[in-house]
N, CA, C and O atoms as a GROMACS GRO file, in nm:
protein
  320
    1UNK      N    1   0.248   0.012   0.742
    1UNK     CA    2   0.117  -0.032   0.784
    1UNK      C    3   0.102  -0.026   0.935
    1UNK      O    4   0.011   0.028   0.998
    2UNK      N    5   0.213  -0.096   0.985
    2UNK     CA    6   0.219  -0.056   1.167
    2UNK      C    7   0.226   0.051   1.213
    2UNK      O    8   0.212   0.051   1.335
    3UNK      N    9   0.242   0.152   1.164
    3UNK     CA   10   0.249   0.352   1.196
    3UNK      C   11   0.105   0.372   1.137
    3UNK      O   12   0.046   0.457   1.204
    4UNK      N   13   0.042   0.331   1.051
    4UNK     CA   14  -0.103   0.405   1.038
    4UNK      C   15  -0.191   0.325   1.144
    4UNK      O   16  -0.278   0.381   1.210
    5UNK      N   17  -0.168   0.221   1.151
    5UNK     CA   18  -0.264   0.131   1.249
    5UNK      C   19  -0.206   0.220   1.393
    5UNK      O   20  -0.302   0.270   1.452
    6UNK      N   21  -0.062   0.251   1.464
    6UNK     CA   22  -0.061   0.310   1.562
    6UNK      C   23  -0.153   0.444   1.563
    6UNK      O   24  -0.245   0.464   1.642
    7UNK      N   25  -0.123   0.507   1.489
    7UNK     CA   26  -0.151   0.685   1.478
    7UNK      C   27  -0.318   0.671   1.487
    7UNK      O   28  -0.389   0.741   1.559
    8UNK      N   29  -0.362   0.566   1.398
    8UNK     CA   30  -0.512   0.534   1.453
    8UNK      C   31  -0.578   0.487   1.538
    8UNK      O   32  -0.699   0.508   1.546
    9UNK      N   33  -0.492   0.392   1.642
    9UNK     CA   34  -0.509   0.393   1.774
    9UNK      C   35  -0.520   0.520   1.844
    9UNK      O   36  -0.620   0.562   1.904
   10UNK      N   37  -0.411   0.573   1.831
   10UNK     CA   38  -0.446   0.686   1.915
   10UNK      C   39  -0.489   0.785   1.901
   10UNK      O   40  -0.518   0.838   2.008
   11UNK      N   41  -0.511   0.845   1.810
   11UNK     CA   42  -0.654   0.904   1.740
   11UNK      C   43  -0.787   0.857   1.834
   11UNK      O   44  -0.868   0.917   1.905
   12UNK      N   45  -0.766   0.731   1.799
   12UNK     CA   46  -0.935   0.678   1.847
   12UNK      C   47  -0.905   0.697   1.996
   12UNK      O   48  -0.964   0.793   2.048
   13UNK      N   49  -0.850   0.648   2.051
   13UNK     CA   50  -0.787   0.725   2.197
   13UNK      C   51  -0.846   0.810   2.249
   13UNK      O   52  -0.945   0.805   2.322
   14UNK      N   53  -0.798   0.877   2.220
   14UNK     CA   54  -0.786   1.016   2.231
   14UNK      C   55  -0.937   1.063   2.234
   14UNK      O   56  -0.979   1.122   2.333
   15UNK      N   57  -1.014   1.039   2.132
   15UNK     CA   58  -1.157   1.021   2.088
   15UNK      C   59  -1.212   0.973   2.181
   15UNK      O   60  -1.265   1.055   2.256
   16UNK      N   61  -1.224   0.847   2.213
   16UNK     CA   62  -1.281   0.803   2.292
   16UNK      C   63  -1.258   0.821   2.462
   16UNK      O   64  -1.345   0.787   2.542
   17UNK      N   65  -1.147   0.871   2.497
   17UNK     CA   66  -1.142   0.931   2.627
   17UNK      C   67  -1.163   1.037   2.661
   17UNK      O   68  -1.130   1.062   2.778
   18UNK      N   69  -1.222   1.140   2.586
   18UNK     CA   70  -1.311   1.270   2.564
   18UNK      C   71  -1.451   1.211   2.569
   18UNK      O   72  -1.530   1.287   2.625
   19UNK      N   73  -1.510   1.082   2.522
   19UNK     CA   74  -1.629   1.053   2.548
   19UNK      C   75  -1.718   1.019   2.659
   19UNK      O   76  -1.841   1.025   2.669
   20UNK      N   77  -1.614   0.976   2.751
   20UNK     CA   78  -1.676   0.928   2.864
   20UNK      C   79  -1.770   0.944   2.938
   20UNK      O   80  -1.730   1.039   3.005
   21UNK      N   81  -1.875   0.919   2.978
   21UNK     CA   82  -2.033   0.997   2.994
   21UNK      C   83  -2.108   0.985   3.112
   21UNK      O   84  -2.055   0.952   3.218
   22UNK      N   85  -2.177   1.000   3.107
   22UNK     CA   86  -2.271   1.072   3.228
   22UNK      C   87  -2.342   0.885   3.307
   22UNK      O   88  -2.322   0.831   3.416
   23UNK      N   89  -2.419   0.846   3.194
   23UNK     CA   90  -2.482   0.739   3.214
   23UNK      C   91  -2.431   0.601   3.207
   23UNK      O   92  -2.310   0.584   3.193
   24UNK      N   93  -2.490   0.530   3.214
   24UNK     CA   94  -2.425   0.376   3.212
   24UNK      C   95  -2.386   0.339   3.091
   24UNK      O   96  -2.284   0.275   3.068
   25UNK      N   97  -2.487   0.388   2.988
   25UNK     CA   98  -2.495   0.340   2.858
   25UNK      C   99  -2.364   0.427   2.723
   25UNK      O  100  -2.314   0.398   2.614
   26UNK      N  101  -2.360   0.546   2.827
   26UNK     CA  102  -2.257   0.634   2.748
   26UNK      C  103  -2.134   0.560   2.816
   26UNK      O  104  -2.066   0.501   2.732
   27UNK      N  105  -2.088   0.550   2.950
   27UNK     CA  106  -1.956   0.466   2.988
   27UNK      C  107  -1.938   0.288   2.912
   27UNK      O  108  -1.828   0.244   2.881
   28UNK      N  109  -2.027   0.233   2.900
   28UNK     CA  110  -2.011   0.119   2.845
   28UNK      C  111  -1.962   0.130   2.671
   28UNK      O  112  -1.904   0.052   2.597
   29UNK      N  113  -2.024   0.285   2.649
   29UNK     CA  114  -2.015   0.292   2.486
   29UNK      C  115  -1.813   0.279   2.486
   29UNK      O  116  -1.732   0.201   2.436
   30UNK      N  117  -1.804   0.396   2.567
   30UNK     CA  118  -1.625   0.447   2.541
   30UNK      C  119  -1.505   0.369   2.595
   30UNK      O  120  -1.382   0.369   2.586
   31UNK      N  121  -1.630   0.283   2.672
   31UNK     CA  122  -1.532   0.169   2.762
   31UNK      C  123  -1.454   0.092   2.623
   31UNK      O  124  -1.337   0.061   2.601
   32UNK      N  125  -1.573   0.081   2.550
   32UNK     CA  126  -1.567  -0.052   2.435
   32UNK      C  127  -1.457   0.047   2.335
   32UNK      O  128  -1.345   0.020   2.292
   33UNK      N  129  -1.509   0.125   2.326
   33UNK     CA  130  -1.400   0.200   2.210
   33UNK      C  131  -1.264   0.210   2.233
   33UNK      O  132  -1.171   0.215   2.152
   34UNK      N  133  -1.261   0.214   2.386
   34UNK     CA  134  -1.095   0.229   2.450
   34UNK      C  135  -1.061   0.106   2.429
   34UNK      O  136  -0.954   0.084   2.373
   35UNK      N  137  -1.164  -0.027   2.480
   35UNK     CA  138  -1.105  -0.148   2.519
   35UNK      C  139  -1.069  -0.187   2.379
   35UNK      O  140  -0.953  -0.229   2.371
   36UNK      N  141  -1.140  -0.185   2.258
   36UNK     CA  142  -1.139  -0.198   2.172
   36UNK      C  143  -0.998  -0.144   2.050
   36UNK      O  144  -0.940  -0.196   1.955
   37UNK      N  145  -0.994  -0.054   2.102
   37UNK     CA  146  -0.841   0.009   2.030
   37UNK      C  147  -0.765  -0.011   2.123
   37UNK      O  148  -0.654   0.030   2.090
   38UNK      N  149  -0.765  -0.052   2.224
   38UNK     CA  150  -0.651  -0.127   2.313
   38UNK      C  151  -0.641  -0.233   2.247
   38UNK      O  152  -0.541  -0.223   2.177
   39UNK      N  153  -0.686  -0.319   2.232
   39UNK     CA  154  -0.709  -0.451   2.201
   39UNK      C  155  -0.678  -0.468   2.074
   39UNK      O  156  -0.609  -0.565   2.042
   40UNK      N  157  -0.716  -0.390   1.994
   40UNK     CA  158  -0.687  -0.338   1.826
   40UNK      C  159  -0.514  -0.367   1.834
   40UNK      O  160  -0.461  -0.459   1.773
   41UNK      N  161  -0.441  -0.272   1.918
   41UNK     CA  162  -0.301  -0.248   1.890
   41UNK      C  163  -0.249  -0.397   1.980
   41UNK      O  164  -0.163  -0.454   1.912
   42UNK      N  165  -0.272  -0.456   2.082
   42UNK     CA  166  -0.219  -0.557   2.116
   42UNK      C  167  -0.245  -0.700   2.047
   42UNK      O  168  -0.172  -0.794   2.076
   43UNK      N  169  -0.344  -0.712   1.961
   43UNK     CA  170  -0.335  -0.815   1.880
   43UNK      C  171  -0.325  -0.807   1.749
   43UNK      O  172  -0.367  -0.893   1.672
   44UNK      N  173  -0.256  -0.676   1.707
   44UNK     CA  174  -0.152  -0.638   1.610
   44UNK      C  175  -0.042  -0.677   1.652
   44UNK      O  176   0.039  -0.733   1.579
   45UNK      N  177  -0.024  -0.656   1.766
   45UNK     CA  178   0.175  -0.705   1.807
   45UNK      C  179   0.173  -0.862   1.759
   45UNK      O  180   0.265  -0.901   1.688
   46UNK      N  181   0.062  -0.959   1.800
   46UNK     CA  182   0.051  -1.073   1.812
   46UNK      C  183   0.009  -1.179   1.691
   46UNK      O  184   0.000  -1.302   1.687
   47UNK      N  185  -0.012  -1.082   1.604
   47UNK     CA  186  -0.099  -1.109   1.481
   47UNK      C  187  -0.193  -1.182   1.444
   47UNK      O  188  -0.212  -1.272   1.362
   48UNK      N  189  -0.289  -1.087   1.573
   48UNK     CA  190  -0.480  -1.136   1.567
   48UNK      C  191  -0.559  -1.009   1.591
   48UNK      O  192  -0.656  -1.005   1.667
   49UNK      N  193  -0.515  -0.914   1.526
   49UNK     CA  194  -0.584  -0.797   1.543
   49UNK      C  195  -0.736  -0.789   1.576
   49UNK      O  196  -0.779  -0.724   1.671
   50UNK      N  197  -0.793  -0.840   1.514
   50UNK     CA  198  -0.969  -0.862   1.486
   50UNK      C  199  -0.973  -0.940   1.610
   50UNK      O  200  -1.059  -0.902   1.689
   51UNK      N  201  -0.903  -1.036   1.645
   51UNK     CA  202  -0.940  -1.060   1.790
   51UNK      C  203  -0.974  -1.005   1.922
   51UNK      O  204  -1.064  -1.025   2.004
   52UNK      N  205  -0.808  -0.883   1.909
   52UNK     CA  206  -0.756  -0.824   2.031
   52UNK      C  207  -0.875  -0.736   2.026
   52UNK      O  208  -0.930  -0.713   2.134
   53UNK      N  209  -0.929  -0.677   1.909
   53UNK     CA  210  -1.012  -0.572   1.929
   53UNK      C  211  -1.160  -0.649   1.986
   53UNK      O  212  -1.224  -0.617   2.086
   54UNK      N  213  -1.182  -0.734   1.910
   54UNK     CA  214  -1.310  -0.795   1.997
   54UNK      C  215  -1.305  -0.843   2.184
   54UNK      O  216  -1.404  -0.844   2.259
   55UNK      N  217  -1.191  -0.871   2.214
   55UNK     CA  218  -1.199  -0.893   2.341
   55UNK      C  219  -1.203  -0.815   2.383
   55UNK      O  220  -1.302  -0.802   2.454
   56UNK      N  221  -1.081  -0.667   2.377
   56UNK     CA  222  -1.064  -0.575   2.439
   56UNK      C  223  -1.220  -0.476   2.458
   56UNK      O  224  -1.262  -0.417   2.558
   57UNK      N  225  -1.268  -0.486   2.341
   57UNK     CA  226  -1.426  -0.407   2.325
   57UNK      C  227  -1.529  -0.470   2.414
   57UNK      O  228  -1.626  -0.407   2.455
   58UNK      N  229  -1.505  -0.597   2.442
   58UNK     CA  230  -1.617  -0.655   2.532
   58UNK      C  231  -1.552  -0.631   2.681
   58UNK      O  232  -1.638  -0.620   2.769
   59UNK      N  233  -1.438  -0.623   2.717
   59UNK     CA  234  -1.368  -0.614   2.848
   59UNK      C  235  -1.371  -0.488   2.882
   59UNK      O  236  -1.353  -0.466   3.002
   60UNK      N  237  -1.396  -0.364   2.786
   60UNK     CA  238  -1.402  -0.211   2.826
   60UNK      C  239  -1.539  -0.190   2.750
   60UNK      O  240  -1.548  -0.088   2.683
   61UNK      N  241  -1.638  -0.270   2.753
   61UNK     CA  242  -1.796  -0.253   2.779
   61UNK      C  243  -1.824  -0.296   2.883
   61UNK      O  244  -1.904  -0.231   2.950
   62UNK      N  245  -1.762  -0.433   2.942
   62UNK     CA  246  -1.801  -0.431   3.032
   62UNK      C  247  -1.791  -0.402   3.173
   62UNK      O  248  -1.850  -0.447   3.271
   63UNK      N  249  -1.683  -0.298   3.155
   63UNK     CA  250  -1.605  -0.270   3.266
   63UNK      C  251  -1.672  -0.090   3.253
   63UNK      O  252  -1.702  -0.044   3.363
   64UNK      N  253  -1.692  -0.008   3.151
   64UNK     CA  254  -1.784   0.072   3.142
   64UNK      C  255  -1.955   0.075   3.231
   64UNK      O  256  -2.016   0.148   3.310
   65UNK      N  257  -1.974  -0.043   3.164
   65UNK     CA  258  -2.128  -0.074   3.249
   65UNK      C  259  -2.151  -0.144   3.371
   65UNK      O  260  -2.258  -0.194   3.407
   66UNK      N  261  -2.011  -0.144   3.448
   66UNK     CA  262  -2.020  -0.216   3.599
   66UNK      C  263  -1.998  -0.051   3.671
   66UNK      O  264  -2.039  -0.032   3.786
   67UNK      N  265  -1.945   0.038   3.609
   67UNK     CA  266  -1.929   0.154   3.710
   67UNK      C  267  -2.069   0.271   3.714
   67UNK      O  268  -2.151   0.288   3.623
   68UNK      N  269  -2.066   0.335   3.836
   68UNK     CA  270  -2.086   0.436   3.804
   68UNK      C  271  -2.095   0.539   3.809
   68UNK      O  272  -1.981   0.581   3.830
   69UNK      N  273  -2.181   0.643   3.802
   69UNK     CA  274  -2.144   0.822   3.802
   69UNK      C  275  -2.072   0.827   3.884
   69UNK      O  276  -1.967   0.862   3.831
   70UNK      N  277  -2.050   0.809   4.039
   70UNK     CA  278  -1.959   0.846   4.138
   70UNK      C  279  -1.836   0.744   4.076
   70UNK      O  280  -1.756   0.754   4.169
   71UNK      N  281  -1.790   0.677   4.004
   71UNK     CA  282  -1.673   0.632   3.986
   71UNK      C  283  -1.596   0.682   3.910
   71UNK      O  284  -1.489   0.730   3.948
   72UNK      N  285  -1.633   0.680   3.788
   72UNK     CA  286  -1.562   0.746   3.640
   72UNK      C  287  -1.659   0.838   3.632
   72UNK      O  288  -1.774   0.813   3.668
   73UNK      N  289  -1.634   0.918   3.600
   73UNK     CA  290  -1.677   1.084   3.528
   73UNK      C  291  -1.601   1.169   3.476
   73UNK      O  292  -1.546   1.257   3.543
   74UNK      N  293  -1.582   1.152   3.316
   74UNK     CA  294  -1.450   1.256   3.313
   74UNK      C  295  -1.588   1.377   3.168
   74UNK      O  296  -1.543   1.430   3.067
   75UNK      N  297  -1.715   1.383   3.204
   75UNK     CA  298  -1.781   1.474   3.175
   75UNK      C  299  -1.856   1.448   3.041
   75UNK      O  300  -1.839   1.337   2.992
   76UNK      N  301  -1.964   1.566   2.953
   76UNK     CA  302  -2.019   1.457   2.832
   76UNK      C  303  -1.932   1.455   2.720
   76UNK      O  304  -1.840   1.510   2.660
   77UNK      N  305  -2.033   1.336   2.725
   77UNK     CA  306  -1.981   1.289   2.587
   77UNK      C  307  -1.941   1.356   2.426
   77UNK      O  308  -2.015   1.453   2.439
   78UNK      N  309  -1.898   1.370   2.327
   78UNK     CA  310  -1.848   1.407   2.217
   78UNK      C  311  -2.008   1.388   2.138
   78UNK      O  312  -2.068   1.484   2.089
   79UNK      N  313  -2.044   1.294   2.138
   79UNK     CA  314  -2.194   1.271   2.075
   79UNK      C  315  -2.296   1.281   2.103
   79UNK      O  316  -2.382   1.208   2.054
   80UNK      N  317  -2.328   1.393   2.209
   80UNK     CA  318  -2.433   1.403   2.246
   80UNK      C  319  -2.448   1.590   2.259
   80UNK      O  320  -2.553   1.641   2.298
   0.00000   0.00000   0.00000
C-alpha cells in the first residue's frame, strides 16, 4: 500500500510540475497539487494522510498565488 501511494506521489509530481503557469490562478492551481502530494506522502509517514494533504494543498496554493510571472515560470500549463 506504501509503494502505490509513493509511485502516486510522484506521478502526481511530476504532473504537476509540468503545470506550472503563466497566471496567478494557474500557479496557485500546481502550487496546491505539489503542496498537496507533498503533504499526501508526509502525513502518510505520520499516519494523517488526509491531513498532510490538506495543509500541504493550502500552503502550495498559497504560496502559488503570492508569486509572480517574474518569479516562477517554468512555462504552460498541461491543461490549457
Amino acid at each position: 500500500m506504501k509503494r502505490i501511494i509513493l509511485v502516486t506521489t510522484i506521478a502526481l509530481s511530476a504532473l504537476t510540475l509540468a503545470a506550472c503557469g503563466n497566471t496567478k490562478g494557474d500557479r496557485a492551481l500546481s502550487g496546491a497539487g505539489i503542496g498537496g502530494a507533498a503533504g499526501l506522502v508526509g502525513g502518510a509517514l505520520v499516519g494523517a494522510p488526509v491531513t498532510g494533504a490538506a495543509i500541504g494543498a493550502a500552503a502550495g496554493a498559497g504560496a502559488g498565488a503570492l508569486t509572480n510571472k517574474d518569479q516562477i515560470d517554468l512555462g504552460k500549463p498541461i491543461w490549457k
